[in-house]
C-alpha positions in Angstrom: -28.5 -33.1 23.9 -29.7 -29.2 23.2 -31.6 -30.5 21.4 -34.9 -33.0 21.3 -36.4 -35.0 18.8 -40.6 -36.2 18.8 -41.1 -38.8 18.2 -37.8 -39.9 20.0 -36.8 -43.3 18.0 -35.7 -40.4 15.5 -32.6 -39.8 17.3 -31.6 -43.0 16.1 -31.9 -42.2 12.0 -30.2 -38.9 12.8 -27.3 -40.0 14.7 -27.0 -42.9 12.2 -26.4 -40.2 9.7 -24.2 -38.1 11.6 -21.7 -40.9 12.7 -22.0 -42.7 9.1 -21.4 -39.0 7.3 -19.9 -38.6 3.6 -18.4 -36.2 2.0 -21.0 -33.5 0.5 -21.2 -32.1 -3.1 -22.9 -29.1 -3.0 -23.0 -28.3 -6.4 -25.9 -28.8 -9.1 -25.8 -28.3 -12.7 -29.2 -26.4 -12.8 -30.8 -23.5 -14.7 -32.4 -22.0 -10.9 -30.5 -21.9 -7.8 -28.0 -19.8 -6.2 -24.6 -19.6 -8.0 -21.6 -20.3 -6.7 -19.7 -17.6 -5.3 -16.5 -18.7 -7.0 -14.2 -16.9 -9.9 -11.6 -18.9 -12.0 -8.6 -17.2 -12.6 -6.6 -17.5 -15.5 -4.0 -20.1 -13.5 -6.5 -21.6 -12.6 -6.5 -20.0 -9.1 -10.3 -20.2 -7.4 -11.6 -16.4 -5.4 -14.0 -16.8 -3.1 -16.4 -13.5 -2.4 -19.5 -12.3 -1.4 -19.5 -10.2 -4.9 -17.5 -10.4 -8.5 -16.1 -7.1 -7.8 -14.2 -8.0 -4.5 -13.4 -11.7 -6.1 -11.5 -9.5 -9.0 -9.5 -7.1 -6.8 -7.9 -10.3 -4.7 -7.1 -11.8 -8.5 -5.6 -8.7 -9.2 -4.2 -8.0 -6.4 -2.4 -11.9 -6.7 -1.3 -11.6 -10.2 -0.2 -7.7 -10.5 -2.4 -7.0 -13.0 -6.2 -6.9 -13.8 -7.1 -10.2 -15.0 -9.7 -11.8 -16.5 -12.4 -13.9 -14.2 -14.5 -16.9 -15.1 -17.3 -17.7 -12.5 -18.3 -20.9 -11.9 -21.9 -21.9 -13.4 -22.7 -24.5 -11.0 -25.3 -23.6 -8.5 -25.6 -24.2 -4.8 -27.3 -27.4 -4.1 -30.5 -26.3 -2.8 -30.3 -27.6 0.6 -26.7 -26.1 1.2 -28.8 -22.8 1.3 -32.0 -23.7 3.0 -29.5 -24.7 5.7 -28.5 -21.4 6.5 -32.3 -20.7 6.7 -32.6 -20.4 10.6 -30.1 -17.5 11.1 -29.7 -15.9 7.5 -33.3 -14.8 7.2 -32.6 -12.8 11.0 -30.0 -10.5 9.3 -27.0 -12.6 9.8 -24.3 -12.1 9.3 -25.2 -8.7 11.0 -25.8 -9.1 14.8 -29.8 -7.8 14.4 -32.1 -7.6 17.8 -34.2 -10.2 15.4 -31.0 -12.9 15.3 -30.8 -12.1 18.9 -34.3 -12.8 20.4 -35.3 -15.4 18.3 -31.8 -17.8 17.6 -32.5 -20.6 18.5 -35.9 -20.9 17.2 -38.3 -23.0 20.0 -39.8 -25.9 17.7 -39.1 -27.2 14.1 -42.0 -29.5 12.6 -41.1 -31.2 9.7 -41.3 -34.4 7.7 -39.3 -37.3 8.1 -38.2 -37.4 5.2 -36.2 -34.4 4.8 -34.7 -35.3 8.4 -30.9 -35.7 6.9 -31.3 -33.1 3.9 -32.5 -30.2 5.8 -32.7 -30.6 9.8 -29.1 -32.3 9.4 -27.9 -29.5 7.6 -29.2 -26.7 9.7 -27.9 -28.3 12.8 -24.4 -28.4 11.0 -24.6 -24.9 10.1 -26.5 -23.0 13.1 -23.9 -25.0 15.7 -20.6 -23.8 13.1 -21.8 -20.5 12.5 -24.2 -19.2 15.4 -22.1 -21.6 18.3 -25.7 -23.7 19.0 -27.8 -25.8 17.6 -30.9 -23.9 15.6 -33.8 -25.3 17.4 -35.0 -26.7 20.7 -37.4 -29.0 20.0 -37.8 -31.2 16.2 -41.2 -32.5 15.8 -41.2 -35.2 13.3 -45.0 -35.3 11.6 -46.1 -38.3 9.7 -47.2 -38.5 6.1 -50.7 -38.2 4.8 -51.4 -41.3 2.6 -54.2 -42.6 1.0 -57.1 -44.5 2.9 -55.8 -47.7 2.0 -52.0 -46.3 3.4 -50.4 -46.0 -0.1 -48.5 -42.8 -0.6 -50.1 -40.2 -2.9 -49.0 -40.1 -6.7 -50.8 -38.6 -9.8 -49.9 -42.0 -11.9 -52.0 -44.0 -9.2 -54.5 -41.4 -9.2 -54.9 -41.7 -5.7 -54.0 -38.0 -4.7 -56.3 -36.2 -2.6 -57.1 -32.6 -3.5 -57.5 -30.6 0.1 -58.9 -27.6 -1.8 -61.9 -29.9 -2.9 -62.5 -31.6 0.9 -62.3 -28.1 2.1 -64.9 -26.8 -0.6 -67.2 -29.5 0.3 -66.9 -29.8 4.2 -65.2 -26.9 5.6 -61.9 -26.0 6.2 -62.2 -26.7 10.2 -63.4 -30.4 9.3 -60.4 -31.0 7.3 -58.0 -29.0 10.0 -59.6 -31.4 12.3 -59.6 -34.9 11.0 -55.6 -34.3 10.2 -55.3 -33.2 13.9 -56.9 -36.1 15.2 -55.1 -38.3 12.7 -51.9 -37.2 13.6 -50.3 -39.9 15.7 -46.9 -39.9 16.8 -45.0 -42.3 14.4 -47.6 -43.4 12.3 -48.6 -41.9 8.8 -52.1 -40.9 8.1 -54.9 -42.4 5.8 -57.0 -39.8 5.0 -60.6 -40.9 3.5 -62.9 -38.7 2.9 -65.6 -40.3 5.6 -63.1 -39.2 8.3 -63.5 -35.5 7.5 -67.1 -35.7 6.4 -67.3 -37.5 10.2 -65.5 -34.3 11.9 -68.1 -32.0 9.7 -70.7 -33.4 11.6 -68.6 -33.0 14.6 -68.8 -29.8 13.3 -72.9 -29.5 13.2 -73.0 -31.3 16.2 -71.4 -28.2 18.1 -73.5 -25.8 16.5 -76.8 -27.0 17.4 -75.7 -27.4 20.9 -74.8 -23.6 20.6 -78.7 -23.2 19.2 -80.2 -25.4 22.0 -78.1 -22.8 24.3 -79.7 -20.1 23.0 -83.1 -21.5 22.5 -83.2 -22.2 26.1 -82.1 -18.2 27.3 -78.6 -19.5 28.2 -76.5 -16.5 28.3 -72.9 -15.9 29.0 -72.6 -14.0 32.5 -69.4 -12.1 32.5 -69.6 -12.1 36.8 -70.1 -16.3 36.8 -68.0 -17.9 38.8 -68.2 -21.5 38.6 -67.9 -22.3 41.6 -70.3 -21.2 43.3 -72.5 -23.8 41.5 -74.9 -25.9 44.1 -76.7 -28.4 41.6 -74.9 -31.8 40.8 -75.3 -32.1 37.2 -73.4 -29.1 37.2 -71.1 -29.1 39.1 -70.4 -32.3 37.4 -69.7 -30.8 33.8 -67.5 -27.9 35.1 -65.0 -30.8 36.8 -65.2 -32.5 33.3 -64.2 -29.8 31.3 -61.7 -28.9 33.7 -60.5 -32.0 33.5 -60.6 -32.3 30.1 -58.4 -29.0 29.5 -56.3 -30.1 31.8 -55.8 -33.8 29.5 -55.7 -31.3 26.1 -53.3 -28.5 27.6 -50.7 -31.8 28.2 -51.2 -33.3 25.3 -50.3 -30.4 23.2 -47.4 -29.5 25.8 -46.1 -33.4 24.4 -46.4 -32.9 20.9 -49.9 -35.8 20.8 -52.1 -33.7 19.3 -54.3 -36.8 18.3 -54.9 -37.0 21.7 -55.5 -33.3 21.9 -58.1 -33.7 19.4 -59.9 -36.8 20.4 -60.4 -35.3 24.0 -62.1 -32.2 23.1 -63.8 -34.5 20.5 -65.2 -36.9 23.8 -66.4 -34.2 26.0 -68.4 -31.7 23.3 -69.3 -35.0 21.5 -70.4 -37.5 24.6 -70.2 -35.6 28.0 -71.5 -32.0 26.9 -73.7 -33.1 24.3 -75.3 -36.1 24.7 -75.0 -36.3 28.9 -74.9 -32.7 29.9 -77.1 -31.5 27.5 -79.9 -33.8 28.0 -79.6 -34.1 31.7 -80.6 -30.1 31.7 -83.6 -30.5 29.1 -85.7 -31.8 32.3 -84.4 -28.9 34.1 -85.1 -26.2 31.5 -88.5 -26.9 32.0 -89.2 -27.1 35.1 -90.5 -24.3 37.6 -87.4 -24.5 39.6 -86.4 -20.5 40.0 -82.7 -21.0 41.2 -81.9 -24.4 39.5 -83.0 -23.3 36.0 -81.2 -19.8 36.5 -77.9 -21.5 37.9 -78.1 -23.9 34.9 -78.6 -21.9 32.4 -75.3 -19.7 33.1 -73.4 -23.1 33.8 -74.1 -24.2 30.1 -73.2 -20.9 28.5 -70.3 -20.5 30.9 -69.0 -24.5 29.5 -70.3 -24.0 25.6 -67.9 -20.5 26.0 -64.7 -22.7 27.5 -65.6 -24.9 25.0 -65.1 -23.1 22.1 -61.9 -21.5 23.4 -60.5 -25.0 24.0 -61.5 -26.2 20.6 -60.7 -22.7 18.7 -56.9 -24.0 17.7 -58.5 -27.2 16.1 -61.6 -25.7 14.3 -61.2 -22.0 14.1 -63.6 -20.9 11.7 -66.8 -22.6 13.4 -65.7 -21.2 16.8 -65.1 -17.8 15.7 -68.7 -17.5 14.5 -70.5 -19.0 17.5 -68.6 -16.9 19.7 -69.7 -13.9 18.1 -73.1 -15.5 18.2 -72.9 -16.3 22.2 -72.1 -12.1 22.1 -68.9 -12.1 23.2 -68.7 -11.9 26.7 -65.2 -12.2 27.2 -62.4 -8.9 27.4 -61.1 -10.7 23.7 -63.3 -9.5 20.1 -61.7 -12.6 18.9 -60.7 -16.3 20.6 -57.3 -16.2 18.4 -56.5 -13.3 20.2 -57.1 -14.3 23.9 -55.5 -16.2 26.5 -55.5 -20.3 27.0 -57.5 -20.7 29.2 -56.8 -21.3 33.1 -58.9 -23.0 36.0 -58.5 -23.3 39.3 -58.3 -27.4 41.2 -61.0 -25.8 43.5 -63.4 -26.5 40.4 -62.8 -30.3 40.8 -65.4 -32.0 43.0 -65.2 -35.8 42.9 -68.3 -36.4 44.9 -70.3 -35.3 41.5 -68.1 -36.8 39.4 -68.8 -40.5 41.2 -72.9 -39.4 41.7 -72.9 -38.5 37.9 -71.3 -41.4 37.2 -73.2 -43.5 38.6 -76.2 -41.9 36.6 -74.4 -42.6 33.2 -73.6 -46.1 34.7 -77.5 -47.2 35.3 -78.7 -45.2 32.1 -75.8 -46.8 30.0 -76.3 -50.1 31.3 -80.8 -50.2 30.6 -79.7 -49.0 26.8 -77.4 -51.6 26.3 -80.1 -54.1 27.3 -82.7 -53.0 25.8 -80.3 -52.7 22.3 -79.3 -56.5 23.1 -82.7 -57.8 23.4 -84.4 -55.7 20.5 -86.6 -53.6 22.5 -88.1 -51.3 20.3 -87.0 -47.5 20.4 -90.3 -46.3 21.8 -91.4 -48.7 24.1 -91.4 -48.0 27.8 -90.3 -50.8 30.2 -90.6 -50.7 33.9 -87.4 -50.7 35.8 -87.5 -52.7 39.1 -84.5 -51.7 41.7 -83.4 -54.5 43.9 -81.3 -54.6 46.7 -80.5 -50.8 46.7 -78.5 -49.4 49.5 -79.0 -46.0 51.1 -77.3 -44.3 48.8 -78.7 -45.7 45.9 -82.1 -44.9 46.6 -81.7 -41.6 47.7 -80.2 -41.3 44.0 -82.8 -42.8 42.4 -85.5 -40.6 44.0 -83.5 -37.6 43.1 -83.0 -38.5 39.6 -85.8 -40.6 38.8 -87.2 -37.8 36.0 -83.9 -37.9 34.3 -83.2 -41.6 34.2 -86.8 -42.3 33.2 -86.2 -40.3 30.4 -83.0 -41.0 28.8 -83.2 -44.7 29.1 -87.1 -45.1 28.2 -89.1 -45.9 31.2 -92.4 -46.5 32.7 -92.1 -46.1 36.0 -88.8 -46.8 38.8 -89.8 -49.0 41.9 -87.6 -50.8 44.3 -88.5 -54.4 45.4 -87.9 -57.0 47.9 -89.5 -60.0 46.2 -88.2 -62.4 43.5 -88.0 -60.8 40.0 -91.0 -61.4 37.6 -91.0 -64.7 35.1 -89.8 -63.2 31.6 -87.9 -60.1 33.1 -84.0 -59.7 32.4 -81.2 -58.6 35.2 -78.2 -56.7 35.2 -76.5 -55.3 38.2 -75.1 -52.0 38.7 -73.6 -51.4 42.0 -74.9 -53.3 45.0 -77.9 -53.1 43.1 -79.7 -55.5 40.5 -81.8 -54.2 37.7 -84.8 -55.8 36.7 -86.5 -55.4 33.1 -89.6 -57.4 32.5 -89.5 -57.3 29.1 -91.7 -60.6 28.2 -95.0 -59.1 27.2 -93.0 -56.3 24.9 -90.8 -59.2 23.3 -91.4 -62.5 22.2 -88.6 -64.3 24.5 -88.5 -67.1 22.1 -87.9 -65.6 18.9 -85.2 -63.0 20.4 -83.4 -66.3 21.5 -83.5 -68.1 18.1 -82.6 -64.9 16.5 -79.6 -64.1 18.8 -78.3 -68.2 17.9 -78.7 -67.4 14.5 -77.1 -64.2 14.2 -74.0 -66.1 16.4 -73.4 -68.8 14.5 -73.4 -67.1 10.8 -70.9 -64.6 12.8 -68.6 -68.0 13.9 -69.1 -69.3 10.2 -67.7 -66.2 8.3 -64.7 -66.2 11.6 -63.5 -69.7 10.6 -63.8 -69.0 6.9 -61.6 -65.9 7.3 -59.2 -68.1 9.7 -59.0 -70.4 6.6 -57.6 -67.6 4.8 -55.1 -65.9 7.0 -54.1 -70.0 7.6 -53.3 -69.9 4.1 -49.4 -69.2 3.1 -50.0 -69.3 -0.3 -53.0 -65.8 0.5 -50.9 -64.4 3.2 -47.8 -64.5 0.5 -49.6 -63.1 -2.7 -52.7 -61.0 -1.2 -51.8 -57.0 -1.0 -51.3 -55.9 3.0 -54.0 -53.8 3.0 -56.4 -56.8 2.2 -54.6 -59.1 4.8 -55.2 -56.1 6.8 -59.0 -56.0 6.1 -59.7 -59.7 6.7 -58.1 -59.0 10.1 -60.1 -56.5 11.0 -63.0 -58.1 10.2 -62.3 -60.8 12.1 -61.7 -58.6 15.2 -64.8 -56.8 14.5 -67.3 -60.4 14.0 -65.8 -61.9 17.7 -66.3 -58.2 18.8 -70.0 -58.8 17.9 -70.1 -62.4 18.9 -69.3 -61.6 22.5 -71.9 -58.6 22.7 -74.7 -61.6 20.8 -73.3 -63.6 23.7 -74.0 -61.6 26.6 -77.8 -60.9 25.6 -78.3 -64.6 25.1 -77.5 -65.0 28.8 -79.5 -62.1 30.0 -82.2 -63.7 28.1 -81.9 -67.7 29.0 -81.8 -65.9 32.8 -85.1 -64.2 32.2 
């Protein structure tokens, strides 16, 4: 049809009202409302007019005589008028330029719950009186609930002020937490940890904005991206690229969870706690064109950055725009233009070198978190079986992965691995930790069966309980819920206990 629904299973519910239709009282014996526009005459004859005066000339026009009128004292039932809403506030029934450039209206977003008692209605009216249907697009939004899903009611006394969130963490953490809540389909439970979560999301951003300027990362109007030459670098302009790209689509299909939680990933994970620390090494090093190149490449992504995020969390971008100086042709990022990037700025050669980088730096942490290696201890790394490629990767970023995963030194083998070391592979390459005069091998083992089996225990003692019809019939669903999820969450733990005890019993 003319018009879509989001999500689409509500087609369904509105065609089930349309074909199952009844007739519609649209008066209401109320004190507020719009009265009827209908005059009694003394027959009992009903006029219908847009005022009493032109209701009482056709009565007396009828009967020959001036008469006496009684107007009806019903009013109009409310949504009878808010139906007329998309046309009648345009000037109609004058034919206005307004009603003319903007009937039909583009999108609609409203609850479901009003789906028959006010979209309904408008379609009725728009397609009888304006010939087409009032709107393009109808975005059904979910309901925001409780954490525990229950719907908000002052007798439960579950109802969550927004003026007090906002008080306390910020209007953009609250903007934010909705936004990235807001799944097609499925209502929302607000807690309050979600949005203090997104303020820090919040704080997060703005220290990487003072680690920019710390460092004499300024925004150069004349930087063209890509003309870049370092890896890292060219590396975070194809992932924010990318990552607009992902945002810029899901908004164009009405996910803006998914909107949300991608800007979320790459300011959160890829600027932030990749980018950002793969440059630290850079920053201070002696390296004339390098440092200069980086420095402009972080402004020039902390800038996108905020322009990409400024529909989500307004306020905080505002302010560190302003702080960056505003380099841009805009005063404000409300006011300027989405912005646009060319698939030149793509480059998949540093998206698989970078990656690789994460991989091996990803891959020592989880290790060294598995076996309860202590946060400042450096471990050697021994490389073996490294291709070409691999060591000419390890010799160029030997400074950063020794850094950011904890090491002592990076040497490649040929000979068996040390007694008491652990292996992973990434690549063609095997990893090798000697980690036996740092840990006692022993204890870490006895621990890890320890921690396994109490996690197995409390699994078949929840498996009793979810086996139980008698629980499963009486408990409350968000409990049954609970015990689920902490069922998923012990094997989810079990496994990862599971996989360090056979990088150890290999050591």
């Amino acid at each position: 049809g003319k018009t879509v629904f989001v999500p689409k299973q509500w087609e369904n519910t509105y065609y089930h009202w349309m074909e199952n239709i009844q007739p519609w009282c649209i008066s209401r014996q109320l004190w507020w409302g719009h009265q009827i526009p209908a005059w009694f005459g003394p027959e009992g004859d009903i006029f219908v007019a847009e005022t009493e005066e032109e209701a009482q000339a056709e009565a007396d026009a009828k009967y020959g005589e001036k008469v006496r009128l009684h107007r009806d004292e019903d009013v109009l039932d409310t949504w009878f008028s808010s139906a007329l809403w998309p046309f009648s506030t345009l000037g109609w029934p004058e034919k206005t330029p307004e009603l003319d450039k903007y009937y039909p209206g583009t999108v609609l977003i409203t609850g479901f719950d009003i789906l028959f008692f006010w979209v309904a209605r408008m379609m009725m009216m728009g397609i009888h009186f304006m010939g087409d249907v009032p709107f393009k697009t109808v975005y059904m939004h979910a309901l925001v609930r409780d954490a525990k899903g229950q719907k908000m009611s002052k007798s439960k006394g579950n109802v969550i002020d927004p003026l007090e969130l906002i008080e306390k963490y910020g209007a953009d953490a609250l903007r934010f937490t909705l936004t990235a809540m807001a799944a097609q389909g499925r209502d929302i439970k607000l807690s309050e940890d979600r949005v203090e979560g997104y303020r820090n999301f919040g704080t997060k951003l703005w220290n990487a904005a003072r680690y920019c300027r710390m460092n004499g990362c300024e925004v150069d109007p004349n930087f063209d991206p890509a003309s870049v030459t370092y890896t890292p670098n060219k590396w975070i302009v194809d992932s924010l690229v990318t990552a607009a790209g992902n945002i810029e689509q899901a908004i164009t299909d009405y996910k803006f969870n998914e909107a949300a939680n991608t800007i979320y990933q790459f300011v959160w994970g890829t600027f932030c706690d990749w980018f950002l620390e793969f440059s630290k090494p850079i920053m201070a090093s002696s390296e004339g064109a390098v440092v200069a190149e980086t420095k402009k490449t972080t402004a020039w992504v902390l800038e996108q950055t905020l322009r990409l995020l400024n529909p989500f969390m307004p306020y905080v971008t505002e302010e560190l725009y302003e702080v960056l100086g505003k380099k841009g042709a805009e005063d404000t990022l409300i006011a300027s233009k989405w912005p646009e990037y060319p698939a030149s700025l793509k480059n998949a050669d540093a998206v698989s070198e970078m990656g690789w980088v994460i991989r091996m730096i990803s891959e020592i942490r989880s290790v060294r978190s598995d076996m309860n290696v202590p946060a400042g201890a450096k471990i050697r790394l021994l490389v073996k079986g490294a291709g070409p490629v691999t060591k000419k990767r390890l010799e160029i970023y030997d400074e950063i992965i020794r850094r950011m995963a904890r090491l002592e030194s990076i040497e490649l083998i040929d000979s068996p691995p040390p007694k008491g070391a652990l292996q992973t592979v990434v690549d063609e390459a095997t990893l090798i930790l000697p980690i036996a005069d740092i840990i006692d091998l022993d204890k870490e083992r006895a621990r890890l069966e320890k921690q396994i089996a109490k996690l197995q225990d409390d699994i078949k003692k929840i498996d009793l309980k979810l086996g139980d019809e008698k629980f499963v019939a009486n408990a409350p669903e968000e409990i049954i819920e609970e015990q689920k999820q902490r069922r998923t969450d012990a094997e989810n733990v079990v496994q990862k206990l599971s996989q360090a005890l056979k990088h150890l019993e290999a050591a």
